[in-house]
Structure formats: C-alpha cells, structure tokens
N, CA, C and O atoms as a MOPAC input file, in Angstrom:
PM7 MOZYME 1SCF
protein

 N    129.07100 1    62.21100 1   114.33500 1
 C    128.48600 1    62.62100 1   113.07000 1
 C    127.08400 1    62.02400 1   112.86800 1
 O    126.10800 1    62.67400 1   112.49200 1
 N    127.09300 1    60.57400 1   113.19100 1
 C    125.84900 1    59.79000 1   113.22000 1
 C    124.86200 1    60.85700 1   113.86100 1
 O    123.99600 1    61.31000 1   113.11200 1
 N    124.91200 1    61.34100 1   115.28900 1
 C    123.85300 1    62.17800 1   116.08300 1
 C    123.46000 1    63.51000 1   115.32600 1
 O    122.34700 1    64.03300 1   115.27600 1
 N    124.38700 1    63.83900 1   114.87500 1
 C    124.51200 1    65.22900 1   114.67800 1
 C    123.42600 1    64.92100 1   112.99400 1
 O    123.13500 1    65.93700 1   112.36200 1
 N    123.17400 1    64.20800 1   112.70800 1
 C    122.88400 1    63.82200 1   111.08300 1
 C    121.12700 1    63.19000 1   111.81900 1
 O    120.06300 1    63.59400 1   111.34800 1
 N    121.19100 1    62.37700 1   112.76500 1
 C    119.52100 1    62.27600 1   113.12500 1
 C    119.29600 1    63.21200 1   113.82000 1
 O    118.06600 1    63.25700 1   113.83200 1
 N    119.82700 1    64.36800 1   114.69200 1
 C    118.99700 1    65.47200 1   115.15900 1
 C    118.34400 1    66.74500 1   114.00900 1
 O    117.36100 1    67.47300 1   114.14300 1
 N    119.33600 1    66.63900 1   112.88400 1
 C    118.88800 1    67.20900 1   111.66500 1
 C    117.68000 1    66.85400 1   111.25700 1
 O    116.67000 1    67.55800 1   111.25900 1
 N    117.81500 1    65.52700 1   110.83300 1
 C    116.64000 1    64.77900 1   110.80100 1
 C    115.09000 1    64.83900 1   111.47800 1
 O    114.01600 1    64.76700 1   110.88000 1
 N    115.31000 1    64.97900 1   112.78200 1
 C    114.10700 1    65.17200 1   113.00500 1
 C    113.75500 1    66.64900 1   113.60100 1
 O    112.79500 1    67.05200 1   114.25800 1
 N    115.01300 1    67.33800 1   113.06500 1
 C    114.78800 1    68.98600 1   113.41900 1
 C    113.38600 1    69.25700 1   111.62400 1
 O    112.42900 1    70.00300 1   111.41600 1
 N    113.85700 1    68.53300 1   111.08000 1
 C    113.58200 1    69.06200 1   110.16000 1
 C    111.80600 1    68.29200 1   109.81800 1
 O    110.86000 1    68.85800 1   109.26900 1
 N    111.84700 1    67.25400 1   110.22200 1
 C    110.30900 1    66.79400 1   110.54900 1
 C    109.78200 1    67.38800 1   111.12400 1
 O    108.63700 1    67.65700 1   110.76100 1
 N    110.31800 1    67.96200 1   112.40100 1
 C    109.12500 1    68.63000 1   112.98300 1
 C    108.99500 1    70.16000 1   112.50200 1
 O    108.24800 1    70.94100 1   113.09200 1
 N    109.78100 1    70.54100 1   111.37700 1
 C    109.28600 1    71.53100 1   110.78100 1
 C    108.18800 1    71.88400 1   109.69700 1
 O    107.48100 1    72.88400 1   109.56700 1
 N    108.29800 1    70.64800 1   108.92100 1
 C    108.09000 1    70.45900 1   107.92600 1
 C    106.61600 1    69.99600 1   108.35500 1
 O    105.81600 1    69.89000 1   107.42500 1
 N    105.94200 1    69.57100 1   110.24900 1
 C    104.83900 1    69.07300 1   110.46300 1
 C    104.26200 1    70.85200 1   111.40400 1
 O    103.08400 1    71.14500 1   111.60500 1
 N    105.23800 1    71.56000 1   111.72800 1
 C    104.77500 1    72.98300 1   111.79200 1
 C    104.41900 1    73.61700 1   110.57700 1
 O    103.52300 1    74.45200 1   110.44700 1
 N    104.98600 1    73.28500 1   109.90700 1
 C    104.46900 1    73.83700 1   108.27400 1
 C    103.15400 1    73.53100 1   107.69500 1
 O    102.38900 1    74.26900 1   107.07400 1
 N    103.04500 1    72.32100 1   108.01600 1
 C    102.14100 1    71.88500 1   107.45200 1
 C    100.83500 1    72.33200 1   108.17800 1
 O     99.91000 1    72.74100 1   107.47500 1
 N    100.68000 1    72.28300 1   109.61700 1
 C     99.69000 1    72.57100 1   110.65800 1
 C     99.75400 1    73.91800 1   110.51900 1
 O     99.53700 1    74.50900 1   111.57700 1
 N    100.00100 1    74.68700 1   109.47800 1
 C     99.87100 1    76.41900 1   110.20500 1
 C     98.43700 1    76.71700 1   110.44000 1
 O     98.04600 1    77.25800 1   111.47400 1
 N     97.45600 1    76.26000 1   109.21200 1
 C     96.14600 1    76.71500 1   109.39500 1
 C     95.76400 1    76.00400 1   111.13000 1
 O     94.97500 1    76.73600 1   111.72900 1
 N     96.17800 1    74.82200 1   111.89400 1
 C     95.72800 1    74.47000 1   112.98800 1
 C     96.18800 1    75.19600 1   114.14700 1
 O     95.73200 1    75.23500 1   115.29000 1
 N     97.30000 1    75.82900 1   113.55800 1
 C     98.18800 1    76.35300 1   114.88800 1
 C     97.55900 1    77.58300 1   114.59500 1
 O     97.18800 1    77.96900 1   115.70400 1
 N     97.14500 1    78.60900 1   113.58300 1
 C     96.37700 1    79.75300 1   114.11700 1
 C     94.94200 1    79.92400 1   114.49800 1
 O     94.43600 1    80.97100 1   114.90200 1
 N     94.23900 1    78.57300 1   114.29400 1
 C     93.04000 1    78.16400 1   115.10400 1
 C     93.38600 1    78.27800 1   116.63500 1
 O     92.81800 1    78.98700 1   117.46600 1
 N     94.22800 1    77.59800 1   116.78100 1
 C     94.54100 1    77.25100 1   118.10300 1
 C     94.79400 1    78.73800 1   119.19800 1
 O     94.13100 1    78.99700 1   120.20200 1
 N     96.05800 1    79.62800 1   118.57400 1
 C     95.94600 1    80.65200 1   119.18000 1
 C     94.77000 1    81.56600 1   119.04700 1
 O     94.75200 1    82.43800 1   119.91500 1
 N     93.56100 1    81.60500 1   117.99600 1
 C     92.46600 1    82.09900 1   118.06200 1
 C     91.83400 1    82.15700 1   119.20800 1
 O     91.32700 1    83.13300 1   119.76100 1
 N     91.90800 1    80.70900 1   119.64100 1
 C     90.84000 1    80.51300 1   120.45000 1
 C     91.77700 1    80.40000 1   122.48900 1
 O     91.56900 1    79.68400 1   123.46800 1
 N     92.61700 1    81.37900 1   122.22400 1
 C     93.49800 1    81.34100 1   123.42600 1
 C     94.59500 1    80.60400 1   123.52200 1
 O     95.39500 1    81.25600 1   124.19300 1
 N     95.01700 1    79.67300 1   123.23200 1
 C     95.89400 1    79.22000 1   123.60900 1
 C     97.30000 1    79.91700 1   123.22200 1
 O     97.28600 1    80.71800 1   122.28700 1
 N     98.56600 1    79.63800 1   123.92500 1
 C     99.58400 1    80.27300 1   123.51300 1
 C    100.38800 1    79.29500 1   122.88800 1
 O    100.01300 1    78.14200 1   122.67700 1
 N    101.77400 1    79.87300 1   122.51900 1
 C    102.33300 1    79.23100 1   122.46800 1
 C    102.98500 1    77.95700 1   122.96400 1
 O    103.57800 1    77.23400 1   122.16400 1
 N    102.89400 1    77.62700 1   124.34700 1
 C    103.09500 1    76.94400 1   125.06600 1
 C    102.88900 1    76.08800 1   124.88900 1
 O    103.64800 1    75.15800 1   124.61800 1
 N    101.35300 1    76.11500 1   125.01700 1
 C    100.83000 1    75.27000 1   125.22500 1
 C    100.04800 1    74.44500 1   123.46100 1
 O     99.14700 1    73.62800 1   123.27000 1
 N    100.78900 1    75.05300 1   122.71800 1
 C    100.46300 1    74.72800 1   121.35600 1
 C    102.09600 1    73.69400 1   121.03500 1
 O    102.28400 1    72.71800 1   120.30900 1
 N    102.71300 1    74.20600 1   121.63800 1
 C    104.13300 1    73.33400 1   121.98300 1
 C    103.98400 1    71.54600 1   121.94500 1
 O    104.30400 1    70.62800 1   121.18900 1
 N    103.04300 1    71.79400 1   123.73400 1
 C    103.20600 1    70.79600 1   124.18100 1
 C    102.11500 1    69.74300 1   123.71200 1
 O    102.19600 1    68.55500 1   124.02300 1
 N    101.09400 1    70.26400 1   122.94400 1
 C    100.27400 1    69.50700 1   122.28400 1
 C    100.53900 1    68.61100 1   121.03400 1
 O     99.92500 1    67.60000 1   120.69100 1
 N    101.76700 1    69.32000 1   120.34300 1
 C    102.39200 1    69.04700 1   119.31800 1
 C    104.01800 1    67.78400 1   120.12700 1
 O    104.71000 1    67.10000 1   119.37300 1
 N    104.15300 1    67.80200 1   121.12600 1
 C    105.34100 1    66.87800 1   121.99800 1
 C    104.36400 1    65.89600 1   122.25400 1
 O    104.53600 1    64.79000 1   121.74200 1
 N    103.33000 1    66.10600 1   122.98200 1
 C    102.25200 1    65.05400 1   123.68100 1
 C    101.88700 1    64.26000 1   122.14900 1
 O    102.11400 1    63.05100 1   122.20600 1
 N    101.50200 1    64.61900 1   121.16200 1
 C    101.01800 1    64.11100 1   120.34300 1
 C    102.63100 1    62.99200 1   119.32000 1
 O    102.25400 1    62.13100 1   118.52500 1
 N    103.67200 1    63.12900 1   119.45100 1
 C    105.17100 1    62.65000 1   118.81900 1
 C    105.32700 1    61.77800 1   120.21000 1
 O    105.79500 1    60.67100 1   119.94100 1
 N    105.04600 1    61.96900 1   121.76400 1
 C    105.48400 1    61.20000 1   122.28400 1
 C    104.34700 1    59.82100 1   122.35200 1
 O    104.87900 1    58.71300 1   122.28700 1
 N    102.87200 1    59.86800 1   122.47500 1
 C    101.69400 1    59.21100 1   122.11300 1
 C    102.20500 1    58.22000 1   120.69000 1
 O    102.19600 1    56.98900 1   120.68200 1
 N    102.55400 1    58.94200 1   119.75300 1
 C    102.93800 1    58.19300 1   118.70000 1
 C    104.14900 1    57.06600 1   118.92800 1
 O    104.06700 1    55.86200 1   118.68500 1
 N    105.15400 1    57.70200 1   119.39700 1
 C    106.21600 1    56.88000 1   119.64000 1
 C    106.01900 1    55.60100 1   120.48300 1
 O    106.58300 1    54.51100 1   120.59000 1
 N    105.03200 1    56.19100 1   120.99500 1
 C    105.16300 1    55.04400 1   122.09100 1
 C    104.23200 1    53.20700 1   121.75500 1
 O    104.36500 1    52.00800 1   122.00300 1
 N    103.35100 1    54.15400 1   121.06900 1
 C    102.46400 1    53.32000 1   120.11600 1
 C    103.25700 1    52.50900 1   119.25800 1
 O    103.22200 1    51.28500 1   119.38600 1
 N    104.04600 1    53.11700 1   118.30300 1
 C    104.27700 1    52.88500 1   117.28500 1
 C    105.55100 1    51.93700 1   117.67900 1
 O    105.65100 1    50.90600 1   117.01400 1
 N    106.71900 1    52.22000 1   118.87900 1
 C    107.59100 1    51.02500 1   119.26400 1
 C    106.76600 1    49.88400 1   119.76500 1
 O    107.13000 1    48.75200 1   119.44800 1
 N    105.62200 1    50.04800 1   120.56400 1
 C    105.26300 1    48.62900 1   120.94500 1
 C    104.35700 1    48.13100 1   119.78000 1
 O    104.14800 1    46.92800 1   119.93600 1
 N    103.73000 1    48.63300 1   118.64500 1
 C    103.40600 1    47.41700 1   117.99700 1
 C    104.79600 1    46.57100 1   117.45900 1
 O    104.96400 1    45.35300 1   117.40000 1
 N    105.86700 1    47.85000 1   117.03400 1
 C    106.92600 1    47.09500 1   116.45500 1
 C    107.86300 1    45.99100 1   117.72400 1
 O    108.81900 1    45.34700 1   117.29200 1
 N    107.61800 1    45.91500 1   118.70000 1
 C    108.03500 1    45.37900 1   119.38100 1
 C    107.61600 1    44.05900 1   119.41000 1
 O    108.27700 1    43.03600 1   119.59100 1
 N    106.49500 1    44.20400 1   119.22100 1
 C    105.27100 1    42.97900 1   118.83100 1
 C    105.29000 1    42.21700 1   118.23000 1
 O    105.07700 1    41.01100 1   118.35500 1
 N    105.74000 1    43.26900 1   116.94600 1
 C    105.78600 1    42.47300 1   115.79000 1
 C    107.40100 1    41.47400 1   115.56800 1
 O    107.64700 1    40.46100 1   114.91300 1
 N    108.13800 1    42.24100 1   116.34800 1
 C    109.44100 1    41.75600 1   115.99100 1
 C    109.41900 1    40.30000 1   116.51100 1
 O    109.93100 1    39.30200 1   116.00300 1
 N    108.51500 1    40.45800 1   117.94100 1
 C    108.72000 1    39.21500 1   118.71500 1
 C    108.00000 1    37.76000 1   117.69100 1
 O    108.42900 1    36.62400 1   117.48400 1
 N    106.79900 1    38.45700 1   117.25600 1
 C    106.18700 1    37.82400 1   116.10600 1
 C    107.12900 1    37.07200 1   115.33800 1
 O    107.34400 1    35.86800 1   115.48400 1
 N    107.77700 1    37.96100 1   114.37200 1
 C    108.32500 1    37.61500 1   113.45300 1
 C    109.71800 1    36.64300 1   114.09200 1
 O    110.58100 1    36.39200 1   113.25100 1
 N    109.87300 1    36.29100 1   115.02600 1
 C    111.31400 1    36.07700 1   115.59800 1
 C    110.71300 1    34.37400 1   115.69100 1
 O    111.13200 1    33.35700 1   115.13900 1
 N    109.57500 1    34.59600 1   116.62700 1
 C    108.53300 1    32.90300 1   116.86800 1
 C    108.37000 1    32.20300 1   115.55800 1
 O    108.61000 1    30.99600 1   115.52200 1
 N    107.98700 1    32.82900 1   114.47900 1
 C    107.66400 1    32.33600 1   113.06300 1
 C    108.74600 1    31.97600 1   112.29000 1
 O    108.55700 1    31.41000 1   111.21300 1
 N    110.09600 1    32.28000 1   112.77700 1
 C    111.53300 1    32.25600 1   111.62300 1
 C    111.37200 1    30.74700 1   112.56600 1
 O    110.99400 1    29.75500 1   111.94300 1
 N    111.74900 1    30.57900 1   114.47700 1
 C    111.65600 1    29.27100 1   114.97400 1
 C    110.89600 1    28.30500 1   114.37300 1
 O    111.39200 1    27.22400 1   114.05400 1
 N    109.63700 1    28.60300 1   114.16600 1
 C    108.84700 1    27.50400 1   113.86100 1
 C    109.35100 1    26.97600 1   112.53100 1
 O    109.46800 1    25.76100 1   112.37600 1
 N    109.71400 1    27.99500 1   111.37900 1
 C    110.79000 1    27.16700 1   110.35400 1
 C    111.99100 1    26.31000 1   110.60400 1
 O    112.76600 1    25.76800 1   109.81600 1
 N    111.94500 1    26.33000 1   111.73100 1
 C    113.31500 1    25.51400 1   112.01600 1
 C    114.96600 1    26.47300 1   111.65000 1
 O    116.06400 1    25.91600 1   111.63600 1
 N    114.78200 1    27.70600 1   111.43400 1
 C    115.86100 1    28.29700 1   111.35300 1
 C    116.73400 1    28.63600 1   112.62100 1
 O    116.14100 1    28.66300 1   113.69900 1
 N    118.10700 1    28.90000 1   112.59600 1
 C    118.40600 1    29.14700 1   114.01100 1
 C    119.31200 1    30.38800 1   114.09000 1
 O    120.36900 1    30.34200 1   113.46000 1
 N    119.12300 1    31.08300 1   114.53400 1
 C    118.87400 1    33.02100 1   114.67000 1
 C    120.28100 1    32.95300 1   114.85900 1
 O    121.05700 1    33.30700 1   113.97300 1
 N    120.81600 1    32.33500 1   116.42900 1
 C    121.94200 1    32.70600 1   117.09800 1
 C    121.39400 1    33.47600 1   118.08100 1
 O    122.25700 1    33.83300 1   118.88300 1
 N    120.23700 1    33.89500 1   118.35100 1
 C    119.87300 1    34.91900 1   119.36900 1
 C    118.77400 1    34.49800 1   119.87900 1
 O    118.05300 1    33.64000 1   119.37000 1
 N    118.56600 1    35.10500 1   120.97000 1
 C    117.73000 1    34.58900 1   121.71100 1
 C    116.48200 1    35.81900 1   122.26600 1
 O    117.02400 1    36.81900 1   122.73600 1
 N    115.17100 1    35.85800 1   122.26800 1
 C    114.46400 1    37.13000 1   122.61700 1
 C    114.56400 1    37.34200 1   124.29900 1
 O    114.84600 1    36.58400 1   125.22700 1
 N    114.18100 1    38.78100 1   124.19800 1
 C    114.25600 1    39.09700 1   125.35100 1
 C    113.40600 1    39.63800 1   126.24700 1
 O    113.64700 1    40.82100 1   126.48700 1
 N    112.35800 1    39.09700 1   126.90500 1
 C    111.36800 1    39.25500 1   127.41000 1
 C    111.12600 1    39.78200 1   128.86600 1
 O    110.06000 1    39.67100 1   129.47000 1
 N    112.35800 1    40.41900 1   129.38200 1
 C    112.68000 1    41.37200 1   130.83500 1
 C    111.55500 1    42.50300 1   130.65600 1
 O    111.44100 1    43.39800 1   131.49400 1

C-alpha cells in the first residue's frame, strides 16, 4: 500500500510539472523536437535534481550527526562512510 501511495505521489508531480511547462513544451516541439526527446529532457532534468539534492542532504546529515557528537550526546549509531 505504502508503494502504491508514493507512485501516486509522484505520478502526480510530474503532472502537475507537465502542466505547468505547457507553454515550454510547445516551444520545444516548435522548434523540432518530439516528443521523445521532450521526455527525456524533463527525466534528465528530475534525475540532475535528485542527485544533487541527496548529496547535499547527505552532507548535511553527516553534518548534523558530527555536531549532536560534539554535544556530547550519544546517538547509538554510528555513520557510515563506505
């Protein structure tokens, strides 16, 4: 149920970011491009993001994990730097 409830989820973001881009997406086929390749500009651009957007948070987590230590708090866990 969990999956089935985030594929909704981001079925529906990326509609709601086709919606929003219509004026870009009929620029786009104006000037040749097809569908396709209006596709993969719109994947290239969600996977660019993602990838960005986990490693600052990755960053940050490690951040925030060093700074709870230096309070002297103790997690129970240990980071993982593989």
């Amino acid at each position: 149920m969990p999956l089935l409830m985030v594929c909704l989820n981001v079925g529906t973001v990326m509609l709601n970011s086709v919606y929003e881009r219509r004026k870009e997406i009929k620029i786009l086929s104006m000037i040749g491009l097809n569908p396709t390749h209006i596709g993969l500009i719109f994947v290239a651009k969600a996977i660019i993001l993602g990838m960005v957007r986990g490693s600052l948070r990755y960053i940050a987590e490690l951040g925030f994990y060093r700074i709870i230590n230096l309070f002297g708090q103790n997690l129970m866990v240990r980071e993982k730097l593989e």
